[in-house]
N, C-alpha and C positions, 0 to 999 in steps of 0.2 A: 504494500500500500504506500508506502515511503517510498521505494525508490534507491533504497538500501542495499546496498550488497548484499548478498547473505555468507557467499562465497566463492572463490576464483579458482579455477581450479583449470589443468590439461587433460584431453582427452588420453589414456592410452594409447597406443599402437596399435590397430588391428594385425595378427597374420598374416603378409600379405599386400598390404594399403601402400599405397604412392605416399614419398613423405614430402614435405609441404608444401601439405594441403590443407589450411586450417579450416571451422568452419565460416561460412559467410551470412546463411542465409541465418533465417530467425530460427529460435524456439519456438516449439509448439506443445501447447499443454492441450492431454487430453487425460480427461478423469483424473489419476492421478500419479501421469507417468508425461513425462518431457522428453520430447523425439529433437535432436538437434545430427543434422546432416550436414558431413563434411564435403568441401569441395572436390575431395576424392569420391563421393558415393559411399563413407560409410557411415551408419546411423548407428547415433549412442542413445540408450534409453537409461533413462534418472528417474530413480522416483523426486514426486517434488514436494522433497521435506529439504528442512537448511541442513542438509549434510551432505557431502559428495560421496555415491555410489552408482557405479555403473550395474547396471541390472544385467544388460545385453548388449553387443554390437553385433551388427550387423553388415558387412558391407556384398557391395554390388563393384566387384571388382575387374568383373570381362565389360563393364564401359570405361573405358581410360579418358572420356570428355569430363567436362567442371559440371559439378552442382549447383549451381547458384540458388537454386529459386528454394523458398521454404515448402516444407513439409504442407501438403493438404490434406484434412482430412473430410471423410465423405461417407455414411453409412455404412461404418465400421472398414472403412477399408484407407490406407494411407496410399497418397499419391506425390511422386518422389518426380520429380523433372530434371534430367541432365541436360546440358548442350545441345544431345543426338536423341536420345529417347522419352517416353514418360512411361513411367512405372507404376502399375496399380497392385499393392501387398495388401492382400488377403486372407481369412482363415477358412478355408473348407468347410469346417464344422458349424 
């Protein structure tokens, strides 16, 4: 509500991941998990409480184009945009 930091923190390394790349685009809170995608294509998941933990990464490592654009989300499904493609992540179930 402030405006406040809570805390600063680097993403780890993915596996894998192109190195910098840091992220550009926004945050995205959904419920109560923070999707922030790097300009290499990989997504860190946060819960969003004031502590830094990574839940998950995820990257999209066979597109070597930039991420720019933030995370969308769209009945239940997140929608990821590089340079070359758009990405729609989904759960089957």
């Amino acid at each position: 509500m402030t405006g406040k930091s809570i805390y600063r923190e680097k993403f780890p390394r993915v596996a894998g991941a192109r190195s910098g790349k840091p992220c550009y685009a926004s945050v995205v809170l959904v419920k109560d998990r923070l999707y922030a995608v790097s300009r290499a294509g990989d997504t860190c998941v946060l819960p969003a409480k004031p502590a830094f933990e990574v839940l998950a990464q995820n990257p999209l490592s066979s597109d070597t184009s930039d991420f720019n654009a933030s995370p969308a989300i769209s009945d239940g499904k997140i929608l990821l945009r590089s340079n070359r493609f758009l990405y729609c992540i989904a759960d089957d179930n």
